[in-house]
N, CA, C and O atoms as a Maestro MAE file, in Angstrom:
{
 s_m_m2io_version
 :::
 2.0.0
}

f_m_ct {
 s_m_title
 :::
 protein
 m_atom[276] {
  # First column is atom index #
  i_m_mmod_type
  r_m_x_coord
  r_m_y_coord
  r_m_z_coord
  i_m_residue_number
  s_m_chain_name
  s_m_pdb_residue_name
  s_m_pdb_atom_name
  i_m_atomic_number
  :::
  1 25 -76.718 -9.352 -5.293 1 A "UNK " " N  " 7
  2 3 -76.559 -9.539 -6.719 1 A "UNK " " CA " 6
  3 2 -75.638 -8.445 -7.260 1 A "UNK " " C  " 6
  4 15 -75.990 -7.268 -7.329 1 A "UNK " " O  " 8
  5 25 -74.503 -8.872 -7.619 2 A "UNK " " N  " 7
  6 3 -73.312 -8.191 -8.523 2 A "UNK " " CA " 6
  7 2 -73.877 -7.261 -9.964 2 A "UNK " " C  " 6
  8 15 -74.419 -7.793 -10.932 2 A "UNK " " O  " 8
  9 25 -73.684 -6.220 -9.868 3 A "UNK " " N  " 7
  10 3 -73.967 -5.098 -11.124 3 A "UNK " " CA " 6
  11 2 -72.959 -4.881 -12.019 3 A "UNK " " C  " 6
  12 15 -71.936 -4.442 -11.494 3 A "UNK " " O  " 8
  13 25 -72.921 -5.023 -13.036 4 A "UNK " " N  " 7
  14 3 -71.632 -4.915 -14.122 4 A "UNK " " CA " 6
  15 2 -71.751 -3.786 -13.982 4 A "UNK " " C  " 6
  16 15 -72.799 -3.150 -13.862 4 A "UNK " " O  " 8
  17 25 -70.241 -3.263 -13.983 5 A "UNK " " N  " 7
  18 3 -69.503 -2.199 -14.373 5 A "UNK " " CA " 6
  19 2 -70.340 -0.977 -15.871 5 A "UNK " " C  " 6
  20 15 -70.621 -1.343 -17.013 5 A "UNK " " O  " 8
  21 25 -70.520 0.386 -15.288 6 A "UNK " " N  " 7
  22 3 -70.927 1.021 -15.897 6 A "UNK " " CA " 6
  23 2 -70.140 2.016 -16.470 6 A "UNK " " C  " 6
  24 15 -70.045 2.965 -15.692 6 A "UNK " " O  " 8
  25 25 -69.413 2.222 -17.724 7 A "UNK " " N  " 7
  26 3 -68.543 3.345 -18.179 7 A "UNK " " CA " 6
  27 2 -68.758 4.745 -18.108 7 A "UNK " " C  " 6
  28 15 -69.520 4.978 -19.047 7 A "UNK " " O  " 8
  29 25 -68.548 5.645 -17.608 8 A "UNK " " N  " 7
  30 3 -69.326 7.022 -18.188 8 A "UNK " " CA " 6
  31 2 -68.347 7.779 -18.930 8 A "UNK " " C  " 6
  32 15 -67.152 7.483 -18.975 8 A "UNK " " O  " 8
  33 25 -68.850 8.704 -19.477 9 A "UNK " " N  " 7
  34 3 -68.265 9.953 -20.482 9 A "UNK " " CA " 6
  35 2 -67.390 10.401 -19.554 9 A "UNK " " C  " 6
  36 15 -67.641 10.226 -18.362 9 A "UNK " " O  " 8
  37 25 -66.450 10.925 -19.887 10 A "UNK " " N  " 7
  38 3 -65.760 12.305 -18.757 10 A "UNK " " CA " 6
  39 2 -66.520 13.515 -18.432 10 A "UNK " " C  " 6
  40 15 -66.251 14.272 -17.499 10 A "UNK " " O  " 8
  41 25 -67.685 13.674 -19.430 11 A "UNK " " N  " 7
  42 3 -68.248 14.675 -19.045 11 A "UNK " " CA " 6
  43 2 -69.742 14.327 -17.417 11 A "UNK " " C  " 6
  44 15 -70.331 14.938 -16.526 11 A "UNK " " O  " 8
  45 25 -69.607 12.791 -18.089 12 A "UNK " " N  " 7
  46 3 -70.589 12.418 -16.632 12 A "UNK " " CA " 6
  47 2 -70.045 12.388 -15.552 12 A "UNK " " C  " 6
  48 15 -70.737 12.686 -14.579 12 A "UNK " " O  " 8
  49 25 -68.732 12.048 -15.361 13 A "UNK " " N  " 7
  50 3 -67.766 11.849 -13.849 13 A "UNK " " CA " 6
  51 2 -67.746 13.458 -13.721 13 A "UNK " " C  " 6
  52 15 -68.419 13.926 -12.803 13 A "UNK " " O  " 8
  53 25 -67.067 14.309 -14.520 14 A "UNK " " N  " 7
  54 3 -67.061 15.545 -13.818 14 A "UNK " " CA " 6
  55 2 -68.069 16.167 -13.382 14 A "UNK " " C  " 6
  56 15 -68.067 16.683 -12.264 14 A "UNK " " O  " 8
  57 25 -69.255 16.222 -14.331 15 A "UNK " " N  " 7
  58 3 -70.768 16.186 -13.408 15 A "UNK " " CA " 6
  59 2 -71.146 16.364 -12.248 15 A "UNK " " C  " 6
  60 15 -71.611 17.297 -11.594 15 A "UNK " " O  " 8
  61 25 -70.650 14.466 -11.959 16 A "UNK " " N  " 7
  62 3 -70.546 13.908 -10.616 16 A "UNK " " CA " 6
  63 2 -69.817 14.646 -9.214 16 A "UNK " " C  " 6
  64 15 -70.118 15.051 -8.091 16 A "UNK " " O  " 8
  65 25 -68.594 14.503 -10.178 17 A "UNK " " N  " 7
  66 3 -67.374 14.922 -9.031 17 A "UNK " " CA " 6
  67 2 -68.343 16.752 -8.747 17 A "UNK " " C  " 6
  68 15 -68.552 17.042 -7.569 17 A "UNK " " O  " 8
  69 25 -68.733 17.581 -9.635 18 A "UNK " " N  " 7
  70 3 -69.274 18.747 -9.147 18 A "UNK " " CA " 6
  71 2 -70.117 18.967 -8.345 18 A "UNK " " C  " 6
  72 15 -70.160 19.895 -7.538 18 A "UNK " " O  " 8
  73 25 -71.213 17.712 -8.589 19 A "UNK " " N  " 7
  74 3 -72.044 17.804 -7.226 19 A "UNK " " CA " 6
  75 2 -71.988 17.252 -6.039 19 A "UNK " " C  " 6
  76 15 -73.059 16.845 -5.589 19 A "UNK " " O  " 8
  77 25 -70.727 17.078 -5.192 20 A "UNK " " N  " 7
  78 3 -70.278 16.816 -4.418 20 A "UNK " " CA " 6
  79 2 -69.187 17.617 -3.841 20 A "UNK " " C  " 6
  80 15 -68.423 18.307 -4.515 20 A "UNK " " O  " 8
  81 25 -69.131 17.431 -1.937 21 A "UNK " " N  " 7
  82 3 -67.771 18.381 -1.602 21 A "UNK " " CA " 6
  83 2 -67.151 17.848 -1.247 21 A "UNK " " C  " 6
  84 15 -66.059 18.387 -1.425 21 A "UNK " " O  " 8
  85 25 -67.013 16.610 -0.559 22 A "UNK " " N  " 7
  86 3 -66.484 15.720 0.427 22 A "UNK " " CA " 6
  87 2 -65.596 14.382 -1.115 22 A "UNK " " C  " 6
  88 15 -66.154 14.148 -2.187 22 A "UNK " " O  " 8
  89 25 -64.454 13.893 -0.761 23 A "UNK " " N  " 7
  90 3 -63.467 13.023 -1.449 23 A "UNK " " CA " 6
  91 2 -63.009 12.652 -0.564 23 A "UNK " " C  " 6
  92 15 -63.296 12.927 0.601 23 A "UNK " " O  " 8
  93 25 -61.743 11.549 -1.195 24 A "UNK " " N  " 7
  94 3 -60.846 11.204 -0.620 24 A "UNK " " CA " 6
  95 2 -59.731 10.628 -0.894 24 A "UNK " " C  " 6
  96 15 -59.606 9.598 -1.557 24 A "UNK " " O  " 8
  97 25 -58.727 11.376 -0.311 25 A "UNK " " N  " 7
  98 3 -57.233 11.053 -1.070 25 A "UNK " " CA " 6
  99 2 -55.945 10.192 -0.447 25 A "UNK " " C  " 6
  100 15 -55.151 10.616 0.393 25 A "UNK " " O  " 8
  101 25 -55.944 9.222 -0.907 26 A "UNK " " N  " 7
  102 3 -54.779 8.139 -1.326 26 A "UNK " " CA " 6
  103 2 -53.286 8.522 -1.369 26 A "UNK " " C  " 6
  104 15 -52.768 9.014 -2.372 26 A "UNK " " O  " 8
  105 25 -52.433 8.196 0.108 27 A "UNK " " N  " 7
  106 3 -51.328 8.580 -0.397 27 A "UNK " " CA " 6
  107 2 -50.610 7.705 0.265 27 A "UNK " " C  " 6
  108 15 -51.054 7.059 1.214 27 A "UNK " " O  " 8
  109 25 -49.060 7.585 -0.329 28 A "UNK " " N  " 7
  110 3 -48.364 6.436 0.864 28 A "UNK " " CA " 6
  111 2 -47.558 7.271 1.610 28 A "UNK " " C  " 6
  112 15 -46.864 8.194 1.186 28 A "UNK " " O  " 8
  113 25 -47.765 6.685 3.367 29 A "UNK " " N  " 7
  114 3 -46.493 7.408 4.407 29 A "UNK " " CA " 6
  115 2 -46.200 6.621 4.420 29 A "UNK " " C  " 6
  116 15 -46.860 5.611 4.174 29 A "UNK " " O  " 8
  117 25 -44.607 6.698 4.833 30 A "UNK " " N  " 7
  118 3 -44.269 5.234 5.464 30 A "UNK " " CA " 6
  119 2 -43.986 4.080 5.344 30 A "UNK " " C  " 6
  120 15 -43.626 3.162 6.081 30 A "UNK " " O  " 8
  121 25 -44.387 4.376 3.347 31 A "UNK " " N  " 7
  122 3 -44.646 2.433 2.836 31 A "UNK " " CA " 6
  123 2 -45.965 2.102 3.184 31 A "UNK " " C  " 6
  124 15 -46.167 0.927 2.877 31 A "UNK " " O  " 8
  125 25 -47.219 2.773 3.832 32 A "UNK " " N  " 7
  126 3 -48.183 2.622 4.293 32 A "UNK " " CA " 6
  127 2 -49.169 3.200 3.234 32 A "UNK " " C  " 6
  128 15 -49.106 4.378 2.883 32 A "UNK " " O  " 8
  129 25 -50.203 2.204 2.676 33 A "UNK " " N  " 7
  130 3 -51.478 3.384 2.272 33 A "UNK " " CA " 6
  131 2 -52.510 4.117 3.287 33 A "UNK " " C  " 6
  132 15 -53.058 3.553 4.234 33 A "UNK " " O  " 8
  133 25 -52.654 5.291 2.970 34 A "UNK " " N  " 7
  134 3 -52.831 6.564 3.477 34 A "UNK " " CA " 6
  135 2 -54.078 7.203 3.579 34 A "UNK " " C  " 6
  136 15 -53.832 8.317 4.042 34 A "UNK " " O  " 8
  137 25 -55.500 7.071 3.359 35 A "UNK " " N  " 7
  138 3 -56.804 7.367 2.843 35 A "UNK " " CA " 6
  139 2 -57.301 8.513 3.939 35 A "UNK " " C  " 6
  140 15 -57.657 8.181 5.070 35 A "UNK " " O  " 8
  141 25 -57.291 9.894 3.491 36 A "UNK " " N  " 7
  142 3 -57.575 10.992 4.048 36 A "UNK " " CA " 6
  143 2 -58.725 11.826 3.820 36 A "UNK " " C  " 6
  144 15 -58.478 12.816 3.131 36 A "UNK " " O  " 8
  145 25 -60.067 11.683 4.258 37 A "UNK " " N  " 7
  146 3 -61.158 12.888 3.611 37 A "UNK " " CA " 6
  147 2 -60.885 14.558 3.767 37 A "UNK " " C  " 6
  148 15 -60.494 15.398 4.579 37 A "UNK " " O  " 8
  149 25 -61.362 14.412 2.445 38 A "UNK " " N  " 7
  150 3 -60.972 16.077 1.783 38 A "UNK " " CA " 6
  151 2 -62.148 16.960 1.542 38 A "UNK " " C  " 6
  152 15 -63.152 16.620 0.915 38 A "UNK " " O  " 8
  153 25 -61.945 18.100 2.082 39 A "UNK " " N  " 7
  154 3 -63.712 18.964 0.911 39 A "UNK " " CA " 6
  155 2 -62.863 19.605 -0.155 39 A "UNK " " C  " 6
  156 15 -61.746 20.082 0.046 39 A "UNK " " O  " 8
  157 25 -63.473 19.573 -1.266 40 A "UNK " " N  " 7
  158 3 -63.045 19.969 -2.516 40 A "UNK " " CA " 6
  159 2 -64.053 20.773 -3.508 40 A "UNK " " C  " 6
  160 15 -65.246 21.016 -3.326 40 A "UNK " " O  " 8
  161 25 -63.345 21.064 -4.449 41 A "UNK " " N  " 7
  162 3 -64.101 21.943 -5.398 41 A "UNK " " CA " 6
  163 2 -63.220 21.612 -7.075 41 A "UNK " " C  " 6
  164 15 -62.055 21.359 -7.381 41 A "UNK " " O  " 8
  165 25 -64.663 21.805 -7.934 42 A "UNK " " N  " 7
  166 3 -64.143 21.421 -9.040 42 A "UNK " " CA " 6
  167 2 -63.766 23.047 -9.356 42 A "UNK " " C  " 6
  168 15 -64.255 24.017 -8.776 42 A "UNK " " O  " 8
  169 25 -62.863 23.063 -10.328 43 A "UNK " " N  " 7
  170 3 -62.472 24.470 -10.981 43 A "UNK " " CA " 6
  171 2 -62.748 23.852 -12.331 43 A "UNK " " C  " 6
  172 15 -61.863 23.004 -12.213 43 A "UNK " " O  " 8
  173 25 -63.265 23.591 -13.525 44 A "UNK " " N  " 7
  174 3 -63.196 23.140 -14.866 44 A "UNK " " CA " 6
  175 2 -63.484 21.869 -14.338 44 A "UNK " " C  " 6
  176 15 -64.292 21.484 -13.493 44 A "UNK " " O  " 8
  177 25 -62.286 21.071 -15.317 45 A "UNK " " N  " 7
  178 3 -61.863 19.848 -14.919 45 A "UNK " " CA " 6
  179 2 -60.782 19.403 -14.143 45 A "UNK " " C  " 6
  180 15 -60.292 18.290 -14.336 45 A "UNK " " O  " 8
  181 25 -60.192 20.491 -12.926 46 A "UNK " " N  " 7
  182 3 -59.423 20.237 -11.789 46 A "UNK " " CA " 6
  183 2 -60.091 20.390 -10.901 46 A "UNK " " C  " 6
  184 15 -61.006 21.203 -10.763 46 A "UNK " " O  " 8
  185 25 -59.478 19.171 -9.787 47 A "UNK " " N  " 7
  186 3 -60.222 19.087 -8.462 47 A "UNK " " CA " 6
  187 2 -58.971 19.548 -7.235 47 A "UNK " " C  " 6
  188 15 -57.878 19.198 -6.791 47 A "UNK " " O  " 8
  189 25 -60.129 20.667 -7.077 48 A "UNK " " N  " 7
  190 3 -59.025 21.647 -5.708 48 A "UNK " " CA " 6
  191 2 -59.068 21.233 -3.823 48 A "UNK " " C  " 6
  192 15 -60.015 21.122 -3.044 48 A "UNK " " O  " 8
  193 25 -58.162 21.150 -3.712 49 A "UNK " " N  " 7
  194 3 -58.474 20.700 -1.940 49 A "UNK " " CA " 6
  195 2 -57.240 21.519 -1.637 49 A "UNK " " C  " 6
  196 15 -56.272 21.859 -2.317 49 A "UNK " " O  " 8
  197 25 -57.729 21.788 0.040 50 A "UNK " " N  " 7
  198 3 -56.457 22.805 0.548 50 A "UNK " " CA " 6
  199 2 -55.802 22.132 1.482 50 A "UNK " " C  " 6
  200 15 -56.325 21.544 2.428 50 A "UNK " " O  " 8
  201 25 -54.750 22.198 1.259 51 A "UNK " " N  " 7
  202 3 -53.740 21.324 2.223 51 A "UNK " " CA " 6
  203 2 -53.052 22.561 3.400 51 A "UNK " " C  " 6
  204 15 -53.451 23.725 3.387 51 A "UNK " " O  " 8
  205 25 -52.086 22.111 4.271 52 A "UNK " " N  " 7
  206 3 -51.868 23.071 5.104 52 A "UNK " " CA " 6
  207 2 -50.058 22.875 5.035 52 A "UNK " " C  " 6
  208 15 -49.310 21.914 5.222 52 A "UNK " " O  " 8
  209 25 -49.850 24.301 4.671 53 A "UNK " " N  " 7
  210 3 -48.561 24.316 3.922 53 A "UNK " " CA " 6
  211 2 -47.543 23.232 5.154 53 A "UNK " " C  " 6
  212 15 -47.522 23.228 6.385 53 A "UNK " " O  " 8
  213 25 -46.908 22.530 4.271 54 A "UNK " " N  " 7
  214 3 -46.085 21.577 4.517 54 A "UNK " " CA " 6
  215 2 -46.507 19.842 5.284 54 A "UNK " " C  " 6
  216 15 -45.775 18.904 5.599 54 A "UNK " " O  " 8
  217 25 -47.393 19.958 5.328 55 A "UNK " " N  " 7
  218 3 -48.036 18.955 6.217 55 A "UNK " " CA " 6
  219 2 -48.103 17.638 5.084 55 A "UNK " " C  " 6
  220 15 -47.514 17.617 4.003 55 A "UNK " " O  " 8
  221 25 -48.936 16.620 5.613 56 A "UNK " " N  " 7
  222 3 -48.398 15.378 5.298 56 A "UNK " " CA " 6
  223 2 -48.687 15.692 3.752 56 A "UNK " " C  " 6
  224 15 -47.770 15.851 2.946 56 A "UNK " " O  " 8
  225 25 -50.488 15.790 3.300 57 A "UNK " " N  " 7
  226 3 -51.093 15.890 1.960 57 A "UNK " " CA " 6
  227 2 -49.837 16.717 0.993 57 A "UNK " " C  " 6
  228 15 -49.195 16.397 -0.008 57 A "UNK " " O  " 8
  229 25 -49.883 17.930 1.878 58 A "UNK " " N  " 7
  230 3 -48.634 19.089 0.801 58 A "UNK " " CA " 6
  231 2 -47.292 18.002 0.387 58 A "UNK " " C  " 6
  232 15 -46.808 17.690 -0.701 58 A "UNK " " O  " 8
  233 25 -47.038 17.693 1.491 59 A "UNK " " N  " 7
  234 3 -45.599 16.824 0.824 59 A "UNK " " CA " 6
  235 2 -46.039 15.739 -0.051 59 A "UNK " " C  " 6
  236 15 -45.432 15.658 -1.118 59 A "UNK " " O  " 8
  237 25 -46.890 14.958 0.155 60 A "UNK " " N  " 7
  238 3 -47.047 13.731 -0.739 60 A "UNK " " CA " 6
  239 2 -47.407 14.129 -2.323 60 A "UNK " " C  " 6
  240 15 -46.749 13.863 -3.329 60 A "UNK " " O  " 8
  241 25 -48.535 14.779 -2.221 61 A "UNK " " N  " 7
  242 3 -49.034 15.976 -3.844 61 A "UNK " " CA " 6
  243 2 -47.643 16.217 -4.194 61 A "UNK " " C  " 6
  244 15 -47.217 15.524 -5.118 61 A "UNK " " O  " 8
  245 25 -46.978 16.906 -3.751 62 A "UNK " " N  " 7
  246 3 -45.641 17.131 -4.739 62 A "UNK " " CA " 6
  247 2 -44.477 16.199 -4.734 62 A "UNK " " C  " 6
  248 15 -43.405 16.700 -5.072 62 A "UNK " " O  " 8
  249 25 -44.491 14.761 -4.370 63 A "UNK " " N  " 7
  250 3 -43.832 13.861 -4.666 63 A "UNK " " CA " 6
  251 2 -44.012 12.510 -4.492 63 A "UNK " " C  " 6
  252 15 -43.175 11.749 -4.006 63 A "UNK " " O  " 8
  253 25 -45.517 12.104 -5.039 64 A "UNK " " N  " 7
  254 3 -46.030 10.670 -4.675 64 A "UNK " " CA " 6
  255 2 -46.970 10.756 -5.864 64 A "UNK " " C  " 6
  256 15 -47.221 11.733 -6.571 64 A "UNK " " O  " 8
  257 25 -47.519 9.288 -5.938 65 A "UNK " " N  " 7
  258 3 -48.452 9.261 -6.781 65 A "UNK " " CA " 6
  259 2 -49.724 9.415 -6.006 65 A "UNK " " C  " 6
  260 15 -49.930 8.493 -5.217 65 A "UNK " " O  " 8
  261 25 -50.513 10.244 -6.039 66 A "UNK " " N  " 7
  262 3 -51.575 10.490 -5.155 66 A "UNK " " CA " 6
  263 2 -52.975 9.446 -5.911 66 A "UNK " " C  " 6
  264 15 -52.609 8.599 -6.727 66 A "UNK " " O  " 8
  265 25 -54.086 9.525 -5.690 67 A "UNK " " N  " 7
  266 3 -55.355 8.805 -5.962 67 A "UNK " " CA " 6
  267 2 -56.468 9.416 -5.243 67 A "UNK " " C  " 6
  268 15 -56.592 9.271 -4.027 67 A "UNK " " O  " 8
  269 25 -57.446 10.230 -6.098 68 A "UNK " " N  " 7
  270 3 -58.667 10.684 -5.476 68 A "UNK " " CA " 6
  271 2 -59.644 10.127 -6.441 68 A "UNK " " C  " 6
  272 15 -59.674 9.971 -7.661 68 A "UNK " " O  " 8
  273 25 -60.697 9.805 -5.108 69 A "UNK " " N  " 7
  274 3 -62.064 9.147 -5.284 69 A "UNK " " CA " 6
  275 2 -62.903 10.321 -4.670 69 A "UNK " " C  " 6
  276 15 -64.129 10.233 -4.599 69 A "UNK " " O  " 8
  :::
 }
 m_bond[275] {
  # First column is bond index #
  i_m_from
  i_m_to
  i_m_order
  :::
  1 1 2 1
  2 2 3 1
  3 3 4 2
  4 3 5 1
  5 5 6 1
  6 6 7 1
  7 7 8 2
  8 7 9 1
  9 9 10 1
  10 10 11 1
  11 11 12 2
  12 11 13 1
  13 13 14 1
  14 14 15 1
  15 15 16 2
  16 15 17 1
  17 17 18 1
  18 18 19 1
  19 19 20 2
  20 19 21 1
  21 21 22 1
  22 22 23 1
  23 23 24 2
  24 23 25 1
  25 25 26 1
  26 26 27 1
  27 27 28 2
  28 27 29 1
  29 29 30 1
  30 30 31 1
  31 31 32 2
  32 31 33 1
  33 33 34 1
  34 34 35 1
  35 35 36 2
  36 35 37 1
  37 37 38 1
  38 38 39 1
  39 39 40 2
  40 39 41 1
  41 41 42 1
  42 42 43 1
  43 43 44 2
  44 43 45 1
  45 45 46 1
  46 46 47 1
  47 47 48 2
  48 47 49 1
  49 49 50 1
  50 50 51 1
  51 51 52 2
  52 51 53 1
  53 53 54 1
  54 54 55 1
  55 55 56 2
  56 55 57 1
  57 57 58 1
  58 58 59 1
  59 59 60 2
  60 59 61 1
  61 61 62 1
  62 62 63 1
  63 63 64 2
  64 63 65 1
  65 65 66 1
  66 66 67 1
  67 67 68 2
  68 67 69 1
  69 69 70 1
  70 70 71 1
  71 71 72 2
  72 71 73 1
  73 73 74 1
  74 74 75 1
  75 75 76 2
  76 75 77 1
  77 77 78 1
  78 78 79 1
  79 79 80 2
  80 79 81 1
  81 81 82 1
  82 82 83 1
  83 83 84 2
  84 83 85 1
  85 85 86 1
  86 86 87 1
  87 87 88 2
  88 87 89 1
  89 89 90 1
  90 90 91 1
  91 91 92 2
  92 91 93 1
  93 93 94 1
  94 94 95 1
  95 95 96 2
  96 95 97 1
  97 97 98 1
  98 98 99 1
  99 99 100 2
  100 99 101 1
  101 101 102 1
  102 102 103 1
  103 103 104 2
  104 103 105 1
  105 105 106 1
  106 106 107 1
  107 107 108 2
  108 107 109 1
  109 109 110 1
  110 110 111 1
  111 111 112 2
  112 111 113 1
  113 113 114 1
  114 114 115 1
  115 115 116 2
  116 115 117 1
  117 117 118 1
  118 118 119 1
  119 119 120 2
  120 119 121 1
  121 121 122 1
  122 122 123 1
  123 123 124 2
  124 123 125 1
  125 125 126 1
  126 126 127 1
  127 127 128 2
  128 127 129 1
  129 129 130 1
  130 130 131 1
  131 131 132 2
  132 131 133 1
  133 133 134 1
  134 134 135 1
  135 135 136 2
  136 135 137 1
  137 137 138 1
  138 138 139 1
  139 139 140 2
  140 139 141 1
  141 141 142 1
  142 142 143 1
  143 143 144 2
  144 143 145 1
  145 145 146 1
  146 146 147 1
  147 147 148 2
  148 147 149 1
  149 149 150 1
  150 150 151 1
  151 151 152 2
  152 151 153 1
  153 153 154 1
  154 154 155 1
  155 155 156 2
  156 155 157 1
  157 157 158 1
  158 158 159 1
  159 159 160 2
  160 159 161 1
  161 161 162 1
  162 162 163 1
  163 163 164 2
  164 163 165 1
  165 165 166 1
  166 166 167 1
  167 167 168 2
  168 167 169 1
  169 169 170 1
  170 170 171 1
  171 171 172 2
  172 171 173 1
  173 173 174 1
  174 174 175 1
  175 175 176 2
  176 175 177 1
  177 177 178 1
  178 178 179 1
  179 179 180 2
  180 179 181 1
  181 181 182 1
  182 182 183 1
  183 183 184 2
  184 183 185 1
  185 185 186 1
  186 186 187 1
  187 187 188 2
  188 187 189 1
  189 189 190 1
  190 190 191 1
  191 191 192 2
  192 191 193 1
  193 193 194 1
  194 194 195 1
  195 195 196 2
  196 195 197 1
  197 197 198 1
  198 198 199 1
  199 199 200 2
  200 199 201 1
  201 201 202 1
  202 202 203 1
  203 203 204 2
  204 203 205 1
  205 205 206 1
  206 206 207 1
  207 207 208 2
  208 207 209 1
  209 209 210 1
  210 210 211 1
  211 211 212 2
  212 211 213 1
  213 213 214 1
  214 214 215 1
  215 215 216 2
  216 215 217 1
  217 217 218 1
  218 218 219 1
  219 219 220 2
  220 219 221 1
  221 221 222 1
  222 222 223 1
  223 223 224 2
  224 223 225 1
  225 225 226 1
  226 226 227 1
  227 227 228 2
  228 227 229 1
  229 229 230 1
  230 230 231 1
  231 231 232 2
  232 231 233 1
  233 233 234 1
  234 234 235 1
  235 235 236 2
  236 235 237 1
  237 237 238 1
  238 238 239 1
  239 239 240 2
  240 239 241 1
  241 241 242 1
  242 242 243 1
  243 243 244 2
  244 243 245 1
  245 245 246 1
  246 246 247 1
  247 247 248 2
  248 247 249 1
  249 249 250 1
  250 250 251 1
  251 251 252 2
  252 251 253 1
  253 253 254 1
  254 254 255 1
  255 255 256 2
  256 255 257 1
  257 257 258 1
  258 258 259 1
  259 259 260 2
  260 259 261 1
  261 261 262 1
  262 262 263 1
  263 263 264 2
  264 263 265 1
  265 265 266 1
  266 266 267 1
  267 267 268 2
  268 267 269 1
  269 269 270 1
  270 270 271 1
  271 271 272 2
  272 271 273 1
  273 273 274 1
  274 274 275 1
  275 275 276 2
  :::
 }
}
């Protein structure tokens, strides 16, 4: 049985996103979509993950449209 869609505040997603370490980020190589797990940390309302200088995540973050869940 299908559950309608529930809206939350921004203050409930960031909440969320805080009590958690593990994400995952969306990027295209290749013309390809890309889905990579990340551990992260909220700072405020930015979500921090460490990439490893120059590698695939570093290049795409600074010139793709990225997507984290």
């Amino acid at each position: 049985m299908a559950t309608e869609p529930v809206v939350l505040e921004p203050e409930e997603c960031f909440a969320l996103l805080r009590s958690q370490r593990v994400g995952r980020v969306a990027v295209t190589h290749r013309a390809l979509p890309m889905i990579v797990p990340v551990n992260y940390v909220m700072d405020g309302r930015t979500v921090l993950f460490r990439t490893a200088a120059g590698g695939l995540l570093d290049r795409a973050c600074r010139s793709a449209v990225v997507a984290f869940e």
